[in-house]
C-alpha positions as CSV (number, residue, x, y, z in Angstrom):
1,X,267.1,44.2,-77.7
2,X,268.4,47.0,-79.4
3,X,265.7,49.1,-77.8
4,X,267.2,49.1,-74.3
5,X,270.4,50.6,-73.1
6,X,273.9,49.7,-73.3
7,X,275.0,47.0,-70.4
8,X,275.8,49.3,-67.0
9,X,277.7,47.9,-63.5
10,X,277.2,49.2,-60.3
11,X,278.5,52.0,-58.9
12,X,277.8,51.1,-55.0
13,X,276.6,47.5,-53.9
14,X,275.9,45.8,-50.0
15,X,273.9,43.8,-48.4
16,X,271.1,45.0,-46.0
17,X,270.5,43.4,-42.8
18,X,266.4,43.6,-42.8
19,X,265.9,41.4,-39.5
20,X,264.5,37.9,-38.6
21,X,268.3,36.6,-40.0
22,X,267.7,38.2,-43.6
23,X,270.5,40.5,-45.2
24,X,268.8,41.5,-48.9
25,X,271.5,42.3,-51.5
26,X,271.0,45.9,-53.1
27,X,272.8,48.0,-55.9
28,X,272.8,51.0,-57.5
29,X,273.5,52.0,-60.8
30,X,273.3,55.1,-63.2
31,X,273.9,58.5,-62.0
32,X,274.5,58.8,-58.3
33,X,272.4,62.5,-58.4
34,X,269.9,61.5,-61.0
35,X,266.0,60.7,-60.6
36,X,265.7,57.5,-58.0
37,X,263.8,54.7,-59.3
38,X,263.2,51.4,-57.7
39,X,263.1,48.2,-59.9
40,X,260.8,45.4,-58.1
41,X,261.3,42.2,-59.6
42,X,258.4,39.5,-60.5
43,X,258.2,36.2,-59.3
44,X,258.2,36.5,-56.4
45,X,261.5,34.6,-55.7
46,X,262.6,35.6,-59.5
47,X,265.5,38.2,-58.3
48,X,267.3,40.9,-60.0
49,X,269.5,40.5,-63.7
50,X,271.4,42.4,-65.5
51,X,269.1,43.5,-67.8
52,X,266.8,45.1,-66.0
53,X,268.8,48.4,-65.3
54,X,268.6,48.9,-69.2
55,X,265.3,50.3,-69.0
56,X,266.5,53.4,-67.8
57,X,268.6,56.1,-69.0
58,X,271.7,55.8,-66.7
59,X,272.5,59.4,-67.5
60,X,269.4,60.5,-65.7
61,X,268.1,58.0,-63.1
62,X,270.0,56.4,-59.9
63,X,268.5,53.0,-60.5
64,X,268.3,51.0,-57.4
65,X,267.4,47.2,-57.9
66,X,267.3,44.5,-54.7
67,X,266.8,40.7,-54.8
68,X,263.9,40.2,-52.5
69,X,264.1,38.1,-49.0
70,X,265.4,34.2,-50.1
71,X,266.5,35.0,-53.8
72,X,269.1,35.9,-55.5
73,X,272.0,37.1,-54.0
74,X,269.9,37.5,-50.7
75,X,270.2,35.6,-47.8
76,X,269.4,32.7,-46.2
77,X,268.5,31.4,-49.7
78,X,265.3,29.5,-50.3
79,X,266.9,26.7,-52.0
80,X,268.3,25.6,-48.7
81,X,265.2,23.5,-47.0
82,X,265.9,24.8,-43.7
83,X,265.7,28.3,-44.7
84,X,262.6,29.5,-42.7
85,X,260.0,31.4,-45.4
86,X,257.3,32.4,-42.3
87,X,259.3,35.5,-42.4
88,X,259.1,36.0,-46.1
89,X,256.2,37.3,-46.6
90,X,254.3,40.6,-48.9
91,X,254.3,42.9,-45.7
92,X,258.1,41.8,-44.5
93,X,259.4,42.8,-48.0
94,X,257.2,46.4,-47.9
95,X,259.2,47.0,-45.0
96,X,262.7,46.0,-46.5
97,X,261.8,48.6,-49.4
98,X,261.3,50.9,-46.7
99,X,264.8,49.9,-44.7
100,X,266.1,50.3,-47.8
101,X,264.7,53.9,-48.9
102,X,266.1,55.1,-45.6
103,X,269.2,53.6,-45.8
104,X,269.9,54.9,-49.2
105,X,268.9,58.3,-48.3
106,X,266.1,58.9,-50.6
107,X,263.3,60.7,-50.1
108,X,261.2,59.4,-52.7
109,X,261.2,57.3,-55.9
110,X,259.6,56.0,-58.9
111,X,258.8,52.4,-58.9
112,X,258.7,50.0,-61.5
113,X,257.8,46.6,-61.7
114,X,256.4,43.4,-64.0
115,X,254.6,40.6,-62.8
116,X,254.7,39.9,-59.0
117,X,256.6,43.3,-59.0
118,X,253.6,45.0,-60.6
119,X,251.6,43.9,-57.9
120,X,254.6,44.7,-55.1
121,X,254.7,48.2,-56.4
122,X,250.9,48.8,-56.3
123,X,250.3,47.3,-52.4
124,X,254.2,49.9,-51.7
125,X,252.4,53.0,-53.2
126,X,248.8,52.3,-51.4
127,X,250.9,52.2,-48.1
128,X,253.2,54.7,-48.8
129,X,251.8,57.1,-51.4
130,X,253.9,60.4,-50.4
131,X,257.0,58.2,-51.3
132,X,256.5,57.6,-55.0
133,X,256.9,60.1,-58.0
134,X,255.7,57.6,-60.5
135,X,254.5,53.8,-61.3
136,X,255.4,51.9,-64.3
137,X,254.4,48.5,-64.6
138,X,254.4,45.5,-67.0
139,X,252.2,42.3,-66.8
140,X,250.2,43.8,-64.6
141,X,248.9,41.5,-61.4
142,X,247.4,42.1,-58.2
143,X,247.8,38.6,-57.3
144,X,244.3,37.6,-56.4
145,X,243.1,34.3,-55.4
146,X,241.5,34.6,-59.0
147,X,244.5,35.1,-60.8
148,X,246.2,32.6,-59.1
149,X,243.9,29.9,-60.3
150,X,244.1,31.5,-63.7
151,X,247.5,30.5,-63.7
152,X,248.0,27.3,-62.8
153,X,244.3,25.6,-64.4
154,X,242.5,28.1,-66.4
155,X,245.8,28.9,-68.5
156,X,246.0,25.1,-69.3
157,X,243.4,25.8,-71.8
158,X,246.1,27.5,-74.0
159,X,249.1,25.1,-73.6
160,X,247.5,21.6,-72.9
161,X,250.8,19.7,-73.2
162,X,252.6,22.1,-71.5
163,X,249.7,21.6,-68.5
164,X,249.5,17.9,-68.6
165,X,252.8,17.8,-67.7
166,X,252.7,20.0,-65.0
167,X,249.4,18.3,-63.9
168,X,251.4,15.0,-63.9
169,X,254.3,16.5,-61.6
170,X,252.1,15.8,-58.2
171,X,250.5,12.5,-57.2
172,X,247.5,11.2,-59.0
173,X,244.6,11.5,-56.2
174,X,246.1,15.5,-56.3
175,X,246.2,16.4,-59.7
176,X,242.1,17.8,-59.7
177,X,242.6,19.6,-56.4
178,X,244.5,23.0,-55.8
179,X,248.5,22.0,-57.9
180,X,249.8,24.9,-55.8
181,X,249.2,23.5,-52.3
182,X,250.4,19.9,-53.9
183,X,253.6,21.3,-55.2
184,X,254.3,23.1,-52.2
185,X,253.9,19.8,-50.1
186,X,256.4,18.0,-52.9
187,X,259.1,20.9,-52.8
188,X,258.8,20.1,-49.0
189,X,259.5,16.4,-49.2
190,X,262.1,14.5,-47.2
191,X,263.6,13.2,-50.7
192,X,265.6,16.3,-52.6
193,X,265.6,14.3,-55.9
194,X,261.7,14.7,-55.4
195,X,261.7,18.2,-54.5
196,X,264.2,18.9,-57.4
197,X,262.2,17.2,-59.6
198,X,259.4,19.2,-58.3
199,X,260.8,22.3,-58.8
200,X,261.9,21.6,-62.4
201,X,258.4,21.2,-63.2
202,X,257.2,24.0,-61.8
203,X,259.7,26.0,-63.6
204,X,259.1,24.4,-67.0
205,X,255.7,25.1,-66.5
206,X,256.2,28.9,-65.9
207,X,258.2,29.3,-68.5
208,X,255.4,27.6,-71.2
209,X,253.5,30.7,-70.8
210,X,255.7,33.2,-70.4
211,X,255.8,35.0,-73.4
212,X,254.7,34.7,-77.5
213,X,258.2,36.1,-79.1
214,X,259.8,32.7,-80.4
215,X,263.5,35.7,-80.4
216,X,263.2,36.0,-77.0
217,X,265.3,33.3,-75.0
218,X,264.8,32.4,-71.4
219,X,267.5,34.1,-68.9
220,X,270.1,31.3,-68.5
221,X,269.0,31.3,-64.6
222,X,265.6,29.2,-65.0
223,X,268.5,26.1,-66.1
224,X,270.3,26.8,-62.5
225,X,268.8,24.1,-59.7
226,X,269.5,26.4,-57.1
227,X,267.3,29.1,-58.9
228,X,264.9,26.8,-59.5
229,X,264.2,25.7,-56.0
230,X,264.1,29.0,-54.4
231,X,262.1,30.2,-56.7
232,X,259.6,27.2,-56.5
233,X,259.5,27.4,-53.1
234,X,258.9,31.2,-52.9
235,X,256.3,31.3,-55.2
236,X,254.2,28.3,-53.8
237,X,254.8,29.6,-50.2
238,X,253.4,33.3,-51.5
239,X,250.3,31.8,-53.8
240,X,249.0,29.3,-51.3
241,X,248.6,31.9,-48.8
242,X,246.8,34.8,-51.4
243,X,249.9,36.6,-51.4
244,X,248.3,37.8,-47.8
245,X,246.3,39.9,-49.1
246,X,242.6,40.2,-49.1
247,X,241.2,39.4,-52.3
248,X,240.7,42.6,-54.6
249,X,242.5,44.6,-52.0
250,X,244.8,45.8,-54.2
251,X,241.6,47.4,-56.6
252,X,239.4,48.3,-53.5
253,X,242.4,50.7,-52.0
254,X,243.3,52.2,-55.1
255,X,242.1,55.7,-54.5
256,X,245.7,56.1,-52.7
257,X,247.1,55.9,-55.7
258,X,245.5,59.3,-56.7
259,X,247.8,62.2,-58.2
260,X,250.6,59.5,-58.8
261,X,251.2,59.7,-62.6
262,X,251.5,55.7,-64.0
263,X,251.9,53.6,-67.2
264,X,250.8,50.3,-67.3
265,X,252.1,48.0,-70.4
266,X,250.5,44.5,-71.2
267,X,250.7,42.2,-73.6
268,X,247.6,41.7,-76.0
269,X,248.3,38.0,-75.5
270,X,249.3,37.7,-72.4
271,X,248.0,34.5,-71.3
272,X,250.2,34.2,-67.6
273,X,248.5,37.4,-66.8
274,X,245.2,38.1,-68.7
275,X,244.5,41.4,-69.7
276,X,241.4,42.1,-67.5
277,X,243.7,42.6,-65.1
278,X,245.4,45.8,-66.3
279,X,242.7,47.5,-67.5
280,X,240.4,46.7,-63.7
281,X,243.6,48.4,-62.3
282,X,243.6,51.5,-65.0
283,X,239.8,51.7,-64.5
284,X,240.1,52.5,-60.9
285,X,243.8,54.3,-61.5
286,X,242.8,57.8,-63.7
287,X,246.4,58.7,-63.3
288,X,247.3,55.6,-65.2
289,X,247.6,55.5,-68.9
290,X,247.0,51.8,-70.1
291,X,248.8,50.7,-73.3
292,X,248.1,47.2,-75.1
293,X,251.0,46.1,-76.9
294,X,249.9,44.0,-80.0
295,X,251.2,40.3,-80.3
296,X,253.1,40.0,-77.2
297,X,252.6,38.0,-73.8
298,X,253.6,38.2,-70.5
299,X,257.4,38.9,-71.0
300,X,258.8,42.5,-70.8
301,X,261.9,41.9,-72.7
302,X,259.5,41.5,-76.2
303,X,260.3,43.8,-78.2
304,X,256.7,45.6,-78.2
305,X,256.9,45.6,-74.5
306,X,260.5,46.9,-74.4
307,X,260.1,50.3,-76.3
308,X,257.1,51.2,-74.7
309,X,258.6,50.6,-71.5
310,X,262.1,52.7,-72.0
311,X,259.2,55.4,-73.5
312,X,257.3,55.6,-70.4
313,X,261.1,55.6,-68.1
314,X,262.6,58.5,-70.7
315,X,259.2,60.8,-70.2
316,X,259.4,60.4,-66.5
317,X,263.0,61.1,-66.6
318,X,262.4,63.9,-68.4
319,X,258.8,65.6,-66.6
């Protein structure tokens, strides 16, 4: 991934107590007086890497990254059964982006996001417009009931191997009902070899139709059990409830988003996130410029997705 920059560490790092027993690990990295610019991860439940502060040029941006509540280095973590997820939830973690902002002592920010943290950043700048300089996403979602399904039935269409053994994962008198709701009841079972075999499945799923570049390996986390389970849990809690947001919200309130300059990159063959998506956002958006990349899916470490990506961070750095 020549395209990115070199590897950075952390020049300040702690853990945030956001209420209800949650402390969410932050860091930042970069220049201590450059540009701010938030980095929301997808998921949700995915957490922050490494990688992802080498979309920016450290030289110019203080690049601020957080796992979100139950992931990660954040705790309680999800893949402890107990942990209690009613308090993880879309509007608790716009207020921990807010704690945050105000703890860090910045004023306002750039955001940028793929996946779940596309849509994250999008319901952030409709509440708090005034806060954010500019928006760049990847995989663009808004997390509709609509996408949702997309996801996890439509999508089967396109990896049918892939979907009958995710299909397979939940009892038989389930598997033509909604898989979510099943595979949240499994990942809540008294058994943990059932939930951890329920959380494997999940994953392996998610991963099938992640991305289209055969060079691009999956992050060594997805193999972790621990990483699986919180971030099976996480996601099922979030998708059986709609994300708690009203369906097309996320569209319908766009018109805060006006005057905030965005770039929105999605892959051509994105079949996790189809590309109606990004361009129904970019429609109601004028600030937004929409770019296709050619040949690449859902994954924003492709190389296509990459360089336009570090393009859009270096012209914001530099406007």
């Amino acid at each position: 991934m020549g395209v990115l920059y070199p590897e950075i560490e952390p020049y300040e790092h702690g853990m945030l107590d956001v209420g209800d027993g949650n402390h969410v690990y932050w860091e930042t990295c970069g220049n201590p007086r450059g540009k701010p610019v938030l980095v929301l991860h997808g998921g949700p439940g995915s957490g922050c890497t490494e990688g992802m502060r080498r979309y920016f040029d450290p030289d110019a941006y203080r690049i601020v990254l957080f796992d979100q509540r139950g992931c990660g280095r954040s705790t309680p973590h999800a893949s402890d059964p107990v942990t209690d997820l009613s308090v993880n939830t879309t509007w608790y973690l716009i207020s921990d982006i807010e704690l945050l902002r105000r703890h860090l002592g910045i004023d306002g920010w750039q955001l940028f996001g793929g996946s779940w943290g596309a849509t994250l950043a999008l319901v952030y700048a409709e509440r708090y417009p005034g806060q954010v300089s500019e928006i760049v996403l990847a995989g663009v979602t808004t997390t509709r009931r609509s996408e949702i399904d997309w996801l996890y039935h439509g999508a089967g269409r396109f990896f049918p191997e892939e979907w009958e053994r995710f299909r397979s994962g939940v009892p038989e008198d389930q598997r033509d009902g909604d898989l979510v709701e099943a595979y949240h009841h499994l990942l809540h079972h008294p058994d943990p070899r059932e939930r951890a075999r329920a959380a494997e499945e999940w994953c392996a799923w998610e991963l099938s139709v992640m991305g289209t570049d055969p060079d691009v390996e999956p992050d060594p986390v997805w193999t972790d059990p621990e990483f699986r389970m919180a971030f099976a849990r996480i996601v099922t809690h979030y998708f059986r409830h709609g994300a708690w947001l009203a369906e097309d919200s996320v569209l319908r309130e766009a018109a805060a988003l006006r005057g905030i300059p965005g770039v929105l990159v999605h892959g051509r063959l994105d079949v996790s996130g189809p590309p109606v998506t990004a361009w129904e956002v970019a429609r109601v958006w004028p600030d937004a410029e929409l770019q296709f990349v050619p040949g690449a899916g859902h994954s924003s470490r492709e190389r296509g997705m990459a360089e336009r990506l570090v393009a859009a961070t270096d012209r914001f750095a530099r406007g």
